[in-house]
VOLOKE-41136 format. One record per residue (C-alpha): x, y negated, z; residue in one letter. Coordinates in steps of 0.5 Angstrom, whole numbers, plus 2048, in hexadecimal, padded with zeros to 3 digits. Layout:
XYZA
...
//
This chain:
80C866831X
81086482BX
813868826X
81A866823X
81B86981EX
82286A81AX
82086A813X
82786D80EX
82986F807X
82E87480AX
82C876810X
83387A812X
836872812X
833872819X
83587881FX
831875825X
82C879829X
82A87182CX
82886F826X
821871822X
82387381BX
820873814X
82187480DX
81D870809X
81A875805X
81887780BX
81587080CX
812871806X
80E878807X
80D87980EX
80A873810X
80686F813X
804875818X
7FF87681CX
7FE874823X
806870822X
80786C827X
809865825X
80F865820X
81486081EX
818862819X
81F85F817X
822860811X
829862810X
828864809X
82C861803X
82785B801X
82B8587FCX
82785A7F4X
8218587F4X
81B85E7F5X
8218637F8X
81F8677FEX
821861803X
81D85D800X
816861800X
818864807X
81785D808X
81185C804X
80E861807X
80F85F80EX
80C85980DX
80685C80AX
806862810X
80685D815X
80C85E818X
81085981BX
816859816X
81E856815X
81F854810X
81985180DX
817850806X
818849806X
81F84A809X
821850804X
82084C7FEX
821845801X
829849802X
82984C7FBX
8278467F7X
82D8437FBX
82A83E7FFX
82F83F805X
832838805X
83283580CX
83682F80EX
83782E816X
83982881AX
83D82B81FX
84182B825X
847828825X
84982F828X
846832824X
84982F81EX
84F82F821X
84F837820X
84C837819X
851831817X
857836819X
85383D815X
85083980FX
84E83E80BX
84C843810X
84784880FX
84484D814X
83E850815X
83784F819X
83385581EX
82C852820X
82F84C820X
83584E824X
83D84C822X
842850823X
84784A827X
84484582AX
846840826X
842842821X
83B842826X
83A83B824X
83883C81DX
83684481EX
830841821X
82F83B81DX
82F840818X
82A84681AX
82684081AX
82583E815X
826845811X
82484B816X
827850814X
82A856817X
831856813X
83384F810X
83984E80DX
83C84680FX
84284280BX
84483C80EX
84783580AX
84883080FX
84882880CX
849822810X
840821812X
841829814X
840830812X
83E83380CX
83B83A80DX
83983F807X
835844809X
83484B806X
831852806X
835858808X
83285F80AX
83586380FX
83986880AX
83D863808X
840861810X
847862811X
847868816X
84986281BX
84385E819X
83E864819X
841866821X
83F85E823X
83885E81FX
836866821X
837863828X
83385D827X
82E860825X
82D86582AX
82D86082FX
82785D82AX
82386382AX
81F863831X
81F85B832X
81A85682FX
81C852829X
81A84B82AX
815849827X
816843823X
81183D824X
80C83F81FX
80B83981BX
806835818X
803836811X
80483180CX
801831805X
80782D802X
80F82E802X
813828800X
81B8287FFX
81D821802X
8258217FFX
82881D804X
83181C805X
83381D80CX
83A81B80BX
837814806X
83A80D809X
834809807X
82E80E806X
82780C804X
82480D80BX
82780E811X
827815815X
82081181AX
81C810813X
81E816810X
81B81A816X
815815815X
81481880EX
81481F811X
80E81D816X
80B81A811X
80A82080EX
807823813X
802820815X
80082180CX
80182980CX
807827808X
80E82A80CX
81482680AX
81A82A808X
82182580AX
826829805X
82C827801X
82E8287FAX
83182E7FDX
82C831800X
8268307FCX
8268367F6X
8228397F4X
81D8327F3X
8188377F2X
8178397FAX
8148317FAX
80E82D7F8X
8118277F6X
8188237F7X
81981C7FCX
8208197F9X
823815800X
82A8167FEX
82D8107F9X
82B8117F2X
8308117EBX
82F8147E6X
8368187E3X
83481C7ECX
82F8217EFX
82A81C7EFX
82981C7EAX
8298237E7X
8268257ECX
81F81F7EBX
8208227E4X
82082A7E6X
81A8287EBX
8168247E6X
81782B7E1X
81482E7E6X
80D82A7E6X
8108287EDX
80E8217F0X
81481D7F0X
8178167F3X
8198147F1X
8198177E9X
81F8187E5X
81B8127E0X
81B80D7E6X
82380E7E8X
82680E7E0X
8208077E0X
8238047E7X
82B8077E7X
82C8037E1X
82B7FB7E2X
82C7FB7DAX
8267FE7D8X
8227FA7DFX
8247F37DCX
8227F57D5X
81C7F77D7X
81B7F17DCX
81C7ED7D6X
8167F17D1X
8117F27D6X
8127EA7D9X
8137EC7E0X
8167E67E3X
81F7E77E5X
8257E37E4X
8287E17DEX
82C7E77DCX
8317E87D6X
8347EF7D4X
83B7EF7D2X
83E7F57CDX
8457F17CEX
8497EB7D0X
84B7E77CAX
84C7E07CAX
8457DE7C7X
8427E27CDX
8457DF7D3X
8447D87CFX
83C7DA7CFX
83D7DC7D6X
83F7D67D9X
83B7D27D4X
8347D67D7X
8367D87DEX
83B7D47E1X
8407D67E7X
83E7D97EBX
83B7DF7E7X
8397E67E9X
83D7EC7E5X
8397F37E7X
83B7FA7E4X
8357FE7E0X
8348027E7X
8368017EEX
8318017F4X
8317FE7FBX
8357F87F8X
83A7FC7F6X
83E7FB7EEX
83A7F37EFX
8417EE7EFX
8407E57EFX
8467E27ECX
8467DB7ECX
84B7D97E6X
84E7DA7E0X
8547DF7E2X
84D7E37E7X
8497E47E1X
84F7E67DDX
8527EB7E3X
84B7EE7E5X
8477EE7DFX
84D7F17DCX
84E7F87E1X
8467F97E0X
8467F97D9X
84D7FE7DAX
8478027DDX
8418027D9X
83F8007D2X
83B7FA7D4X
83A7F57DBX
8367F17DCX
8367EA7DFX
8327E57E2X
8317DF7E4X
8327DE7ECX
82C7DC7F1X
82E7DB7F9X
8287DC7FDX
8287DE805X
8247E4804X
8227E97FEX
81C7EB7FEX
81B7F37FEX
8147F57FCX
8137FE7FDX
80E8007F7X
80A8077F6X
8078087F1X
8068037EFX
8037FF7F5X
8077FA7FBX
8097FF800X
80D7FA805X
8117F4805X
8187F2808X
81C7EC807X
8247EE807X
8287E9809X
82F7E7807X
8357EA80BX
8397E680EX
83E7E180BX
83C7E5805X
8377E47FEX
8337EB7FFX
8307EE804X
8367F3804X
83C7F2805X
8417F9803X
8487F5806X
8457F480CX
8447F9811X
8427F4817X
83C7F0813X
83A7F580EX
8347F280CX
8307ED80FX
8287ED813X
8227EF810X
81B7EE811X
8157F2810X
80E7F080EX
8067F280CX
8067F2804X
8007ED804X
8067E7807X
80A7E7802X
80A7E17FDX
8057E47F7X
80A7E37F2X
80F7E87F6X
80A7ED7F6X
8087EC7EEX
80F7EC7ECX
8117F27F0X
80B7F67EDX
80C7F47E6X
8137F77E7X
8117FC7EAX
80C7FE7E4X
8137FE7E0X
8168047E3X
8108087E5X
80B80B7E9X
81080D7EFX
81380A7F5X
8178047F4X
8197FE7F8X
81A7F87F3X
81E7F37F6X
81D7EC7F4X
81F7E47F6X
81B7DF7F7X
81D7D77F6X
8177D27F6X
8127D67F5X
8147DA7EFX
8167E17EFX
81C7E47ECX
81D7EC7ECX
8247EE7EDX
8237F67ECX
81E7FC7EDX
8218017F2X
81F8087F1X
82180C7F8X
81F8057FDX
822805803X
81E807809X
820807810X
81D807816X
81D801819X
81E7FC814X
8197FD80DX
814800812X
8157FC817X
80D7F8815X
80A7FF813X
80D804818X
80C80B816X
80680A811X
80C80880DX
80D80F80DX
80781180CX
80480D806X
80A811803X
809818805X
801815803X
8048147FBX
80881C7FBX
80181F7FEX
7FE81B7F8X
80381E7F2X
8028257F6X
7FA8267F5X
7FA8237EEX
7FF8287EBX
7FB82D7F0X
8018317F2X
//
């Protein structure tokens, strides 16, 4: 036989013969007893300070053995507002939330009082198994936006306490669920991922391979966004597979983790290094890695476009300071181009780059980790176009690819993009080169590569996956944490 016990702050805000009741101060002084049948408490007491006596009516639970809502970890996972959710829902669902935007309503053991609202109320206990939560809704195009909240029982409309009173009766005498106990892990890694990106890093099938990954290595994997991930400090490390700037949350959030002593990839160095070509091409020249002639422009007066076309010719290629995925690259094919294009850039950014222009069929993408050729890919163009992505195309966005083993790409490949590579760092990169009779000319280093299922793991499978959790674990032992 199971006990429920019904642990309160003011024991007169319950008047139900149904129901065990118990102030907290009698929690704390008359148990546990002796000869006590099972308990399992539920604490309905205000959480909200730490070390008030909701959150040691927990503690001591917790300590006593007694089954017990909320936990600890819910307790402060609430009060240091980690309650962010995001929701693909529906579309009736979100049908009903787009017409009550800002909805606010309360949650009973996960039970909602309109049953529209029983969706998220489920979603929610979930993740958050508390007796009473509260739940605001925002809604936006990818779904619902739901910030979860504590509340105690004193402070329910009398309305809303009528509904939880007799949620909880119903809950005294039937068996809680019990949540599948999960494996134990050694290691929690965020992995920062954008639901509603275009073109992300790794698609939702490499992204689940990430997680499994970690698994098999006592590392659980945390998909989270930039919303959800405070505070940092409940994680070991920081997996960056959302696009990378550098005025962005990436960025400030590869900065807070590194504070942290957190293993990070890629690290705040690493994205300042690779966001900004001015910096790469600079560094490619004094480090003599092997790249096209480049040029950076500070303005566009006569004497400089006579030098441009005196040492490049038409075509060119006009490149602004930062960009990924071929975005913010432009060829013009003439004087009037160059004046246009190079013009607007420098509208923008203090300086531009410019580079002599070198068509091949494919490019070469060489993954790089810690300093060692993960894998390797040939990206080719995109059809009727001069880079393997085309951004006015919906149709042929980008062109075909290969994936091959590290040790069949042409030695002067490897070495020019292992060079590079040591330019920016020790982190994860994909250093993109070209290759024309048998030289090698790096383009730029990547700092967050992408990786789908099915296109740069294509050779690898999922080692590819693995080889990358293998490094996290690497960073994690070294710091001992």
């Amino acid at each position: 036989m199971v006990m429920t016990l019904f642990v309160v702050d003011d024991e007169t805000l319950i008047s139900s013969a149904e129901l065990s009741v118990t102030s907290f101060k009698s929690y704390l002084n008359e148990y546990p007893k002796l000869g006590e049948p099972a308990i399992r408490v539920v604490n309905l007491c205000d959480t909200e300070r730490y070390l008030s006596g909701g959150y040691y009516c927990s503690l001591l639970a917790e300590a006593r053995q007694h089954q017990v809502l909320p936990t600890l970890k819910v307790i402060n996972s609430l009060r240091e507002n980690q309650g962010n959710l995001w929701l693909p829902l529906a579309e009736r669902a979100r049908h009903y939330f787009a017409d009550n935007p800002c909805e606010d309503f309360v949650v009973c053991m996960g039970q909602a009082q309109q049953p529209q609202q029983q969706t998220i109320a489920t979603e929610v206990f979930g993740h958050y198994p508390a007796p009473l939560l509260t739940v605001n809704i925002t809604v936006d195009n990818a779904g619902v936006r739901v910030k979860i909240g504590r509340i105690s029982l004193a402070e329910l409309s009398e309305d809303q306490r009528s509904f939880a009173l007799a949620v909880l009766a119903e809950h005294a005498n039937k068996g809680w669920n019990k949540r599948r106990k999960s494996k134990k892990y050694r290691w929690d890694l965020a992995m920062l991922v954008d639901p509603d990106e275009a073109v992300g890093p790794s698609n939702a099938n490499a992204l689940k391979r990430f997680v499994k990954a970690g698994e098999k290595l006592g590392i659980q994997v945390h998909p989270v966004t930039a919303q959800d991930i405070n505070p940092l400090s409940q994680f070991d490390g920081l997996f960056i597979r959302e696009t990378t700037a550098i005025d962005h949350h990436t960025y400030r959030l590869a900065c807070a983790a590194e504070a942290q002593d957190m293993a990070v990839i890629d690290d705040p160095t690493s994205i300042l290094r690779c966001c900004n070509k001015v910096f790469l091409h600079d560094a490619f020249n004094y480090r003599q890695v092997p790249s096209l002639k480049t040029l950076i422009i500070a303005a566009l007066d006569d004497a400089t476009v006579a030098q441009l076309e005196a040492d490049f010719g038409y075509p060119m290629v006009i490149k602004m300071p930062e960009g990924s995925f071929s975005r913010g690259v432009r060829k013009v094919q003439n004087r009037a181009d160059l004046i246009d294009v190079a013009g607007e850039m420098l509208q923008g950014s203090a300086l531009v780059l410019v580079q002599e222009y070198l068509f091949t069929e494919y490019d070469w993408r060489i993954g790089v980790l810690n300093g060692r050729a993960l894998y390797a890919c040939r990206y080719y163009m995109a059809r009727n176009h001069w880079q393997i992505y085309n951004h006015g195309s919906k149709r042929f966005f980008s062109g075909g690819f290969d994936a091959l083993p590290t040790f069949e790409v042409p030695r002067k490949v490897l070495d020019a993009a292992l060079k590079a590579a040591a330019v920016v760092g020790d982190g994860l990169y994909g250093i993109d080169i070209k290759e024309v009779n048998g030289k090698a000319y790096v383009l730029e280093v990547n700092d967050n590569p992408s990786i789908d299922q099915g296109v740069e793991d294509k050779y690898l499978g999922k080692e590819l996956y693995m080889q990358i959790m293998a490094e996290f674990l690497r960073r994690f032992e070294l710091r001992g944490h």
